[in-house]
N, C-alpha and C positions, 0 to 999 in steps of 0.2 A: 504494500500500500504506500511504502514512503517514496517508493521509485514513481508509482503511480502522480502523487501529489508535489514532487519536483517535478517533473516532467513541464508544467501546469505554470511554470514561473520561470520570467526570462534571466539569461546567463549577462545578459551587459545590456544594462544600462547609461549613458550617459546622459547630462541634465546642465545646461549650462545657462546663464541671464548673460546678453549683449547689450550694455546702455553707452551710450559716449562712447565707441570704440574701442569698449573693454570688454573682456570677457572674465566673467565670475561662474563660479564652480557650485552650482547647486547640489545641497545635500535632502533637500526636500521641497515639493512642491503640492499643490490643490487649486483650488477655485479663487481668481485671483491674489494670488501667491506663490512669492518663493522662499526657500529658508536658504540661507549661503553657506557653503561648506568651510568658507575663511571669515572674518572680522574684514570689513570695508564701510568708508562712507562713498553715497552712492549719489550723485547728483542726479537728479528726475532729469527725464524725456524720451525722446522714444527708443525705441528698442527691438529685443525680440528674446523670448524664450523658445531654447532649442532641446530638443527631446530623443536620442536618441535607441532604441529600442532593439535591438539584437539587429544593426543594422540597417535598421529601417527608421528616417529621420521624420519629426514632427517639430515642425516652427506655428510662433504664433504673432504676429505684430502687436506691440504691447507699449503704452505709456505704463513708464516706472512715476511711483511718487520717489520724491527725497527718502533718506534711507541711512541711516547712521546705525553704527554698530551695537547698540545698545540694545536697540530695538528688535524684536526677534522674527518680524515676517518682513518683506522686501511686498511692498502693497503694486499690483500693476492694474489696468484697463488694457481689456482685448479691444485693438482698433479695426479685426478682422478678423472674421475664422473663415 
């Protein structure tokens, strides 16, 4: 059964926030939101959340708000899906 219910869950992930022509390392993300995998302050504007999936990539076009490290979610608006 264990082999069963791995099977069920992907082997690579990757997850990363693009705002100002940087790119940050997501270690969590949901419904407008991301968590960052480093400490960064993050000046708002647009952007894109990048999602990559055992190879197979999912973006999203995205205003970031401001974002200082203290804070614990990275707040964005989908400007398109």
């Amino acid at each position: 059964m264990n082999r069963l219910l791995r099977s069920n869950f992907s082997a690579d992930v990757q997850m990363e926030l693009h705002v100002n022509g940087v790119r940050y390392n997501v270690a969590k993300t949901g419904p407008g939101y991301v968590v960052l995998a480093d400490h960064a302050e993050i000046q708002g504007g647009p952007g894109m959340v990048r999602i990559v999936i055992d190879g197979r990539e999912f973006r999203k076009s995205v205003i970031v708000d401001d974002y200082f490290p203290f804070d614990e979610f990275v707040t964005y608006e989908v400007i398109d899906e």
